[in-house]
Backbone as numpy.savetxt, mean C-alpha at the origin, in Angstrom:
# Nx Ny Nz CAx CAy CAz Cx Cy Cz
19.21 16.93 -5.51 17.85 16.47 -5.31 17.87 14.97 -5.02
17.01 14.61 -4.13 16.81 12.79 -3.40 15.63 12.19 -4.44
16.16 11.15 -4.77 15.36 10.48 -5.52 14.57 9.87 -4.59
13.31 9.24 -5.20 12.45 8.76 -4.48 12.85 7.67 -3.85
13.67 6.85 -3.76 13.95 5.93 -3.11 14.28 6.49 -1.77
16.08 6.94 -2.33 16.51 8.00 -0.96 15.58 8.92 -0.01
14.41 9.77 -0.63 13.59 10.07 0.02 12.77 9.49 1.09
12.58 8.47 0.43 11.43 7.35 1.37 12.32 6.75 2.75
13.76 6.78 2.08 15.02 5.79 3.37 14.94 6.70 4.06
15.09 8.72 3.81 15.73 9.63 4.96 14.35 9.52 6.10
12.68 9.45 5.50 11.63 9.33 5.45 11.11 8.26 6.57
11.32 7.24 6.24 10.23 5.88 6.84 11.65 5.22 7.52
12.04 5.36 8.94 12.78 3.42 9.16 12.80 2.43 8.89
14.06 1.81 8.12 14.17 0.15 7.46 13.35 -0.25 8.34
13.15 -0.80 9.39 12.14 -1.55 10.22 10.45 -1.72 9.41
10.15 -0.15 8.99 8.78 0.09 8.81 8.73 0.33 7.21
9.73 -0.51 6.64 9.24 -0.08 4.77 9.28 -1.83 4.77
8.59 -2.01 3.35 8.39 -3.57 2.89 8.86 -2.77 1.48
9.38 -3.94 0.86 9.72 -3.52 -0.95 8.46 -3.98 -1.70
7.78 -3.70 -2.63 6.80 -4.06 -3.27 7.39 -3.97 -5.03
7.60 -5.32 -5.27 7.77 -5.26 -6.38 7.03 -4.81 -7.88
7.52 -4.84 -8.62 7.02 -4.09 -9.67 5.54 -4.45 -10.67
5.21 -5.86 -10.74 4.26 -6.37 -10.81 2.68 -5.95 -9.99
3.26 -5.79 -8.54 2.37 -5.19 -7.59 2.22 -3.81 -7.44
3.58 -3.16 -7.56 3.26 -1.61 -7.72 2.31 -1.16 -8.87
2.74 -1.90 -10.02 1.68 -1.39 -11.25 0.47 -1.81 -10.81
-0.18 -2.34 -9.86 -1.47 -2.55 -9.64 -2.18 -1.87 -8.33
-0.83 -0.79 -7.88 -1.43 0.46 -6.93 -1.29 -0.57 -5.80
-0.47 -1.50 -5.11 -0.50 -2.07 -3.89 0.12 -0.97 -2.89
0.72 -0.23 -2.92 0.97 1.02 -2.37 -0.33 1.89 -2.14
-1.08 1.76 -2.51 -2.35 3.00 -2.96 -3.56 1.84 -1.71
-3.01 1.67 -0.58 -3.79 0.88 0.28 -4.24 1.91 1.11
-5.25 1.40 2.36 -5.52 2.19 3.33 -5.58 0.46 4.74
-4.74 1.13 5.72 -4.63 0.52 6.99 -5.39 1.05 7.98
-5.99 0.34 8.36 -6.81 0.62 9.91 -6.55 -0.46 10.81
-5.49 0.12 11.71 -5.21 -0.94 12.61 -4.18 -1.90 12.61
-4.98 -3.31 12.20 -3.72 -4.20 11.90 -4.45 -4.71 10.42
-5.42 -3.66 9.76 -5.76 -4.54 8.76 -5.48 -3.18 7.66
-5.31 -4.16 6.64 -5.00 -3.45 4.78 -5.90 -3.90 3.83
-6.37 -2.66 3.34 -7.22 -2.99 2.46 -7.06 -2.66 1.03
-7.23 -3.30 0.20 -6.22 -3.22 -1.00 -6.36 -4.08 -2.33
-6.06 -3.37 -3.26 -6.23 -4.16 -4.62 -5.88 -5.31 -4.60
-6.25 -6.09 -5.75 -5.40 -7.38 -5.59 -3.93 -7.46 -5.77
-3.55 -8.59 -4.74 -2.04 -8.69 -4.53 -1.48 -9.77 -5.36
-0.38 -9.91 -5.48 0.33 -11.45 -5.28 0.89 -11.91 -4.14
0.77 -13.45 -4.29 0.65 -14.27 -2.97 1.61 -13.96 -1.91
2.80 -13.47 -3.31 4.31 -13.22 -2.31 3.93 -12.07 -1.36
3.54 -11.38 -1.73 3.45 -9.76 -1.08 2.03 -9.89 -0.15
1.47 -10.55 -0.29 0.32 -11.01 0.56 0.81 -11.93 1.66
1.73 -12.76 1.63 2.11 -13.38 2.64 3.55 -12.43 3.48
4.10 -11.53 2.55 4.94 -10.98 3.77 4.05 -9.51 4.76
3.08 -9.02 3.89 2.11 -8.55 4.51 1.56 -9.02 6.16
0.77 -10.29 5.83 0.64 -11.29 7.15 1.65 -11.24 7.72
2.86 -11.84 7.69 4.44 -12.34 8.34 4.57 -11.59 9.23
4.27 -9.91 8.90 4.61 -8.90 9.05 3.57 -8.19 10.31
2.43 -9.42 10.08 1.31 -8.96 11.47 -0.25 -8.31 10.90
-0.09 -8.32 9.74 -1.67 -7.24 8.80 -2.22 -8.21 8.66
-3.79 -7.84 8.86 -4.99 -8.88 7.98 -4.66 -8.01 6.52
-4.64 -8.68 5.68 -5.11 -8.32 4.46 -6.08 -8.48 3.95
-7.07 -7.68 3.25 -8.40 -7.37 2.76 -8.26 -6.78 1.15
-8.22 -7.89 0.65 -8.34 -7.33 -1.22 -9.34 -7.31 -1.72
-9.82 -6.40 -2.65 -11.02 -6.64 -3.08 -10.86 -6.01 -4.73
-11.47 -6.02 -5.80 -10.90 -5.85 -6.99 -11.07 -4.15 -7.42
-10.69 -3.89 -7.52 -10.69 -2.36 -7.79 -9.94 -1.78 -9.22
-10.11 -2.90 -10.25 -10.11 -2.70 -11.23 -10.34 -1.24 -12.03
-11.74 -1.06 -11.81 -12.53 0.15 -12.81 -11.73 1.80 -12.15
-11.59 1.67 -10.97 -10.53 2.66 -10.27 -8.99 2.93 -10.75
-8.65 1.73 -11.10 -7.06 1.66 -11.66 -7.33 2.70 -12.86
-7.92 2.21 -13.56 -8.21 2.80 -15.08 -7.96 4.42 -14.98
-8.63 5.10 -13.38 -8.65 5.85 -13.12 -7.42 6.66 -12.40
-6.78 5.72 -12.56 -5.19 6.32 -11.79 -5.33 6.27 -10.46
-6.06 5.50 -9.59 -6.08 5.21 -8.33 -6.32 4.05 -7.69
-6.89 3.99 -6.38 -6.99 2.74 -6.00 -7.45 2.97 -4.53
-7.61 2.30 -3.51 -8.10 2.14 -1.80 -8.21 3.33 -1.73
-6.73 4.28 -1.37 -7.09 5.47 -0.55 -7.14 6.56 -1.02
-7.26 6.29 -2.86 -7.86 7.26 -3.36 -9.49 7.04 -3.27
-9.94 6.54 -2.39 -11.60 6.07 -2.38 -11.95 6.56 -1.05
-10.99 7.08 0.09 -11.42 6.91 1.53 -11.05 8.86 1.61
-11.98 9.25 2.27 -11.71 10.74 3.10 -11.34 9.97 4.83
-10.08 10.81 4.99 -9.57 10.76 6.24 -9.92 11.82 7.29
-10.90 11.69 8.40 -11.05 12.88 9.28 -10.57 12.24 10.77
-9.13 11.78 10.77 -8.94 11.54 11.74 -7.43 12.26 11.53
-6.85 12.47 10.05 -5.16 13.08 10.39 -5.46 14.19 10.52
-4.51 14.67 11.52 -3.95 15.72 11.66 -3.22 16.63 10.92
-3.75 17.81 10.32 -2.90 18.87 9.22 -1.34 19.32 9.33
């Protein structure tokens, strides 16, 4: 069995993964929603907010506190009717 790491490498191209450290993961920075060239998303730290930009994204944080509590965050807030099944 592939651990989640290995999963995500056979998964996503080094090109198209960023590492999000652990500080930021516990605050659901993964749990974003992208439209375009922009991310919208819990609050970050500066580091991960600036390789975000580097990287070409507007970033859009906004506090989503009372949601965390809830075990979620951005795109547990958004219905998608544009993917494909």
């Amino acid at each position: 069995m592939l651990t989640r790491t290995a999963l995500i490498e056979t998964r996503i191209p080094a090109q198209n993964r960023l590492l999000v450290e652990d500080p930021d993961a516990i605050t659901y920075a993964c749990n974003a929603v992208d439209i375009n060239s922009s991310i919208i998303m819990n609050r970050i730290s500066d580091e991960l907010e600036k390789r975000l930009t580097d990287v070409g994204f507007e970033v859009v944080q906004t506090s989503l506190t009372e949601f965390l509590k809830a075990g979620g965050a951005a795109k547990c807030l958004t219905l998608r009717v544009t993917e494909s099944s």
